[in-house]
C-alpha positions as CSV (number, residue, x, y, z in Angstrom):
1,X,9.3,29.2,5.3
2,X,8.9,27.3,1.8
3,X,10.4,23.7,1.9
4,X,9.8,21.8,-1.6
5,X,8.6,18.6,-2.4
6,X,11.1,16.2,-4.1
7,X,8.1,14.2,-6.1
8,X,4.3,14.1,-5.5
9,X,2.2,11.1,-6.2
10,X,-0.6,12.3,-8.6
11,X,-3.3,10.3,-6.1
12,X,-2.2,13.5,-3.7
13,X,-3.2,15.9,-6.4
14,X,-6.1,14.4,-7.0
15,X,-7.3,14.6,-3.5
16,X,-6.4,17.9,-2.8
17,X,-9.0,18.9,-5.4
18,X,-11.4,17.5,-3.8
19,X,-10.5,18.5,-0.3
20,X,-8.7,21.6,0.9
21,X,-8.5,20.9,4.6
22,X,-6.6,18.2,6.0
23,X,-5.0,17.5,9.4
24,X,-2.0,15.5,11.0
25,X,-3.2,12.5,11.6
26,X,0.2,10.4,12.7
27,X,3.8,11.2,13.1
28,X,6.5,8.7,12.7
29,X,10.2,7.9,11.8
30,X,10.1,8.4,8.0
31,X,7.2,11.4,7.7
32,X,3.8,12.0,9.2
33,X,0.1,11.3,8.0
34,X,-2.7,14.0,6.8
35,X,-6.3,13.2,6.7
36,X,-9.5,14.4,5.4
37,X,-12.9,14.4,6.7
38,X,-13.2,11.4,4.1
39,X,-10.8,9.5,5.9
40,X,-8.4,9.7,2.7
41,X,-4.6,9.9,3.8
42,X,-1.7,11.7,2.4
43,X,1.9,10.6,3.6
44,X,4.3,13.2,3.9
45,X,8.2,12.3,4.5
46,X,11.2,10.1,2.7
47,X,11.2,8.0,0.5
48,X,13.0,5.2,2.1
49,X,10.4,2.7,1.8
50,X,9.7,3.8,-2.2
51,X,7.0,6.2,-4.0
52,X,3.6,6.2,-2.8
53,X,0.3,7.0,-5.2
54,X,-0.9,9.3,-1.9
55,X,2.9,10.3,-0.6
56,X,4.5,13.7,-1.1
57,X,8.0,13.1,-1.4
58,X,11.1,15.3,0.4
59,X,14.5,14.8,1.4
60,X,15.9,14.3,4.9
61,X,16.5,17.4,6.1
62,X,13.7,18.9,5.1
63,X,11.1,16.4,6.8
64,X,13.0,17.3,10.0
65,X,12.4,20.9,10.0
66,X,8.9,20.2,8.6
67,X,8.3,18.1,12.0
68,X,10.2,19.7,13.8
69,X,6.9,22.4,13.6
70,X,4.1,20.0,14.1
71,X,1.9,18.2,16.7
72,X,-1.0,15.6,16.4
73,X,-4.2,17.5,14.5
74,X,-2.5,20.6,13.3
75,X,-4.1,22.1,10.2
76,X,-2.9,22.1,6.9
77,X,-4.7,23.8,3.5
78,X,-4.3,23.3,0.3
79,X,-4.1,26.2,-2.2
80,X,-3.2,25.3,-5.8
81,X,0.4,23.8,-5.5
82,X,1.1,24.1,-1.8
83,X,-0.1,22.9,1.6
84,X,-0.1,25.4,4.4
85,X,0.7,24.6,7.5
86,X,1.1,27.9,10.4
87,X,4.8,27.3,10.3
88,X,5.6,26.4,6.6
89,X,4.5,25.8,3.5
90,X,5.2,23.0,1.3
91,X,5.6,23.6,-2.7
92,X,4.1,20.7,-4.5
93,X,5.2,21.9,-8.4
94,X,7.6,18.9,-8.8
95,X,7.5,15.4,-10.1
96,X,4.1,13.8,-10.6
97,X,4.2,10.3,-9.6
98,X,1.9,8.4,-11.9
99,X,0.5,4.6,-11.0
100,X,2.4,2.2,-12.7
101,X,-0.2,0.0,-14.3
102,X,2.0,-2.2,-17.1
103,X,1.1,-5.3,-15.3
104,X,1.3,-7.0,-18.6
105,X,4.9,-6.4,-18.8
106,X,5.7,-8.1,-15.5
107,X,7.4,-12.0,-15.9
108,X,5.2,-13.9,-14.2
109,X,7.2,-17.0,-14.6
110,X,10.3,-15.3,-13.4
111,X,8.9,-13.7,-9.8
112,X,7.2,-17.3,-9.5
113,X,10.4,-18.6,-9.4
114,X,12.1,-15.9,-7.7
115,X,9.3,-16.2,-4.6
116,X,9.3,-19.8,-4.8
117,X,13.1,-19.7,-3.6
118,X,12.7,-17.1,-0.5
119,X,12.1,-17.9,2.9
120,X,8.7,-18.0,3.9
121,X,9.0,-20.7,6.9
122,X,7.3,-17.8,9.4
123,X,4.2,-18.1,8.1
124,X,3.8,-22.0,8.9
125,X,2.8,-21.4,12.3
126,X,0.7,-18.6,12.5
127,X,-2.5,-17.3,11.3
128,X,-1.5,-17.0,7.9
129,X,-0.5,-20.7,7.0
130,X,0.1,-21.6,3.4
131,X,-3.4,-23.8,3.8
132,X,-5.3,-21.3,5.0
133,X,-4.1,-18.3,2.3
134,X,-4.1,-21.0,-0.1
135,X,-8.0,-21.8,0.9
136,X,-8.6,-17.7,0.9
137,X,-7.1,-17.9,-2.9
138,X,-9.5,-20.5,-4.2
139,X,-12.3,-18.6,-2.4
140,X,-11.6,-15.6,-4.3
141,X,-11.3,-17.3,-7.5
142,X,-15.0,-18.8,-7.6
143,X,-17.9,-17.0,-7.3
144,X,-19.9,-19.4,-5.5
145,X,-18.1,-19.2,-2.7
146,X,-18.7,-17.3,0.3
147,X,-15.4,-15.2,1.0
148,X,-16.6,-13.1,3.7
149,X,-15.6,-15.3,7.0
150,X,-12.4,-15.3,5.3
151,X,-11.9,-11.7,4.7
152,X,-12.8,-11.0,7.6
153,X,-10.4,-12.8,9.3
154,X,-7.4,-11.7,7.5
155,X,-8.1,-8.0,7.4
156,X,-6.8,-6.0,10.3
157,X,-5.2,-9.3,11.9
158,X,-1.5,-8.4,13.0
159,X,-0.2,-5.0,14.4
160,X,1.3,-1.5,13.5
161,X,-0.2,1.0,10.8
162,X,-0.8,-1.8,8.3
163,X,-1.1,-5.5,10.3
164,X,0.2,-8.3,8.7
165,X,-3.4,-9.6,6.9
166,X,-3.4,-6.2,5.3
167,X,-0.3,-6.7,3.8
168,X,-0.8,-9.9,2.7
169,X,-4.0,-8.4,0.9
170,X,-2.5,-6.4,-1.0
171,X,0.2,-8.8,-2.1
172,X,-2.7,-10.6,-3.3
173,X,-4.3,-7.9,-4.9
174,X,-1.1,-7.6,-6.9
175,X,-0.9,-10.8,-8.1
176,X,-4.0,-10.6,-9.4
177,X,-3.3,-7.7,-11.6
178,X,-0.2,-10.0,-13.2
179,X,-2.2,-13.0,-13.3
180,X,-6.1,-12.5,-12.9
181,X,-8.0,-14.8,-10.0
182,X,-10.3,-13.1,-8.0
183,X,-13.5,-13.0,-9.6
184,X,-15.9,-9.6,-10.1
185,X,-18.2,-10.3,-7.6
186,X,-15.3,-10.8,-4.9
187,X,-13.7,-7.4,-5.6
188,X,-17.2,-6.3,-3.8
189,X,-16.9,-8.6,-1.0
190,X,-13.2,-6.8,-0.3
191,X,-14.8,-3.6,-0.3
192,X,-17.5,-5.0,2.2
193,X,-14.9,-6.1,4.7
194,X,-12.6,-2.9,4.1
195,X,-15.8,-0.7,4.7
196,X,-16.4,-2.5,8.2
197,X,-13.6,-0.3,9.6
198,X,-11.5,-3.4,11.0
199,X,-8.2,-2.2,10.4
200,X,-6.6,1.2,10.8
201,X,-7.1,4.1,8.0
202,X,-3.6,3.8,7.1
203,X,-4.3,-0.3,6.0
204,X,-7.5,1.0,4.0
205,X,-6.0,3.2,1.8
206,X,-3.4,0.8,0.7
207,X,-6.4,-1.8,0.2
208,X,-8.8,0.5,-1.7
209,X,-5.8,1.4,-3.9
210,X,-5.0,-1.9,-4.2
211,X,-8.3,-2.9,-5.4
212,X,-7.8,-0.1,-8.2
213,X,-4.8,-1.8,-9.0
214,X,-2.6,0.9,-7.3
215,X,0.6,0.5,-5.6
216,X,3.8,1.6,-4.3
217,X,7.2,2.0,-6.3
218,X,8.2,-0.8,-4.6
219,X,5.5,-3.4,-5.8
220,X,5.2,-2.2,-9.0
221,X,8.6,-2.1,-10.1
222,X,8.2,-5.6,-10.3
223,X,6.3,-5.2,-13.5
224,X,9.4,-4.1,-15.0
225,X,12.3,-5.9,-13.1
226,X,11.9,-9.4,-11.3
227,X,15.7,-10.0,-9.6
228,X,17.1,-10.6,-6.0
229,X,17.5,-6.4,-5.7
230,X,14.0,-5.9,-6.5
231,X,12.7,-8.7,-3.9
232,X,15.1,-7.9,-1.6
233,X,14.2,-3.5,-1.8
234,X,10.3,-4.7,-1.5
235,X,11.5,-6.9,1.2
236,X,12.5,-4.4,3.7
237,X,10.0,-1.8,3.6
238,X,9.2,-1.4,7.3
239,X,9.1,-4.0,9.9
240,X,7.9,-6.6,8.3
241,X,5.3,-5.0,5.5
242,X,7.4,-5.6,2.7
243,X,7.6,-9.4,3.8
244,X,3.9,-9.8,4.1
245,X,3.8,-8.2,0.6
246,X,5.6,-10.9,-0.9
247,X,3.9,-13.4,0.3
248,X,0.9,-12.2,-0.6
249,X,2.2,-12.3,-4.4
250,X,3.8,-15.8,-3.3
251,X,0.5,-17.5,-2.4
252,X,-1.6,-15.2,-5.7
253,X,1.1,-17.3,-8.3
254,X,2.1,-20.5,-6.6
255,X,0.7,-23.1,-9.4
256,X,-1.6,-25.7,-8.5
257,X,-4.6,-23.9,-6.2
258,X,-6.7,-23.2,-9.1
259,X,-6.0,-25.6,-11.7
């Protein structure tokens, strides 16, 4: 059986160059996870929560038949334009999802305003108070500071595939990219914290994408369109992900930490 890809995000292609052999590493509602022997993931399933730089793209129907067929650690190759599974194959000569990296288009003003209007009130009591993100930010932003403690606290601190101080991460990460802070040196200490396997493979790849200035459809799009629609689409990607996004980009523009 072939089933065919709907769009593939050219991070994928890239990776499948490099490695032929990948196996299912996690199966959920929308798709299921390959990995490498690098720890590199691909995502295969809907596109529900937007376009991933490492997702292969297919409808509904087809990710249930594909799953339908697979099990924790089954193997899948790679051969040109398809993955092999036993079962199936999957044709990858579709769309090729390229990074969307117009970050000087985005209105900076605009998605300031827009964030400065939503709800954030959840965040007050918990370990990711506007004081303490607020004290990360100005940490990143001078490279005399030691960020480390702070990194370290945030990364991997929630639950599910990507915990909440993930998210928030690369909400940051984004907001830099519009509206540069974070200064050289503390792009290494990310990588530092990232590399001390804290957080879950899924969380990493977002990060060290992030850092690359890589995202999903859903952040990026922002670079083109700040309205309600475009908040409210990044807003409710997964439980709460979307919502940790935002604040992330929230506390990387509010005015006054740096100035």
């Amino acid at each position: 059986m072939i089933y065919y890809a709907s769009a593939v995000g050219s991070v994928v292609l890239a990776l499948l160059k490099e490695t032929t052999t990948w196996h299912v590493h996690s199966l959920f509602k929308k798709g299921f996870n390959l990995m490498n022997q690098n720890g590199a993931i691909i995502f295969i399933g809907t596109n529900e929560n937007g376009l991933f730089p490492f997702g292969i793209s297919v409808d509904e129907q087809t990710k249930q038949k594909m799953m339908s067929h697979i099990q924790h650690n089954d193997e899948f190759c790679a051969n040109r334009l398809k993955l092999r599974h036993a079962q199936f194959s999957i044709d990858l000569n579709t769309t090729i999802v390229e990074p969307r990296r117009n970050f000087h288009d985005a209105d900076v003003e605009a998605l300031r305003m827009c964030l400065m209007a939503y709800d954030f009130s959840d965040y007050v009591d918990s370990d990711f108070s506007l004081s303490r993100m607020t004290a990360l930010k100005r940490s990143l932003s001078d490279a005399d500071e030691m960020v480390l403690t702070q990194l370290e606290f945030l990364v991997g601190r929630g639950n599910g595939l990507t915990p909440t101080g993930d998210d928030i991460l690369v909400g940051l990460l984004y907001s830099h990219f519009i509206q540069p802070f974070i200064v050289p040196v503390h792009f290494q200490s990310i990588k530092t914290v990232i590399a001390q396997e804290r957080t879950t493979i899924i969380s990493e790849n977002f990060i060290n994408l992030a850092i690359q200035g890589i995202f999903s459809s859903r952040i990026s799009q922002l670079n083109d369109t700040v309205s309600d629609e475009a908040i409210q689409s990044l807003a409710e990607v997964g439980s709460s992900s979307g919502k940790d996004t935002l604040y992330g980009i929230y506390i990387g523009l509010i005015k006054g930490v740096n100035e």
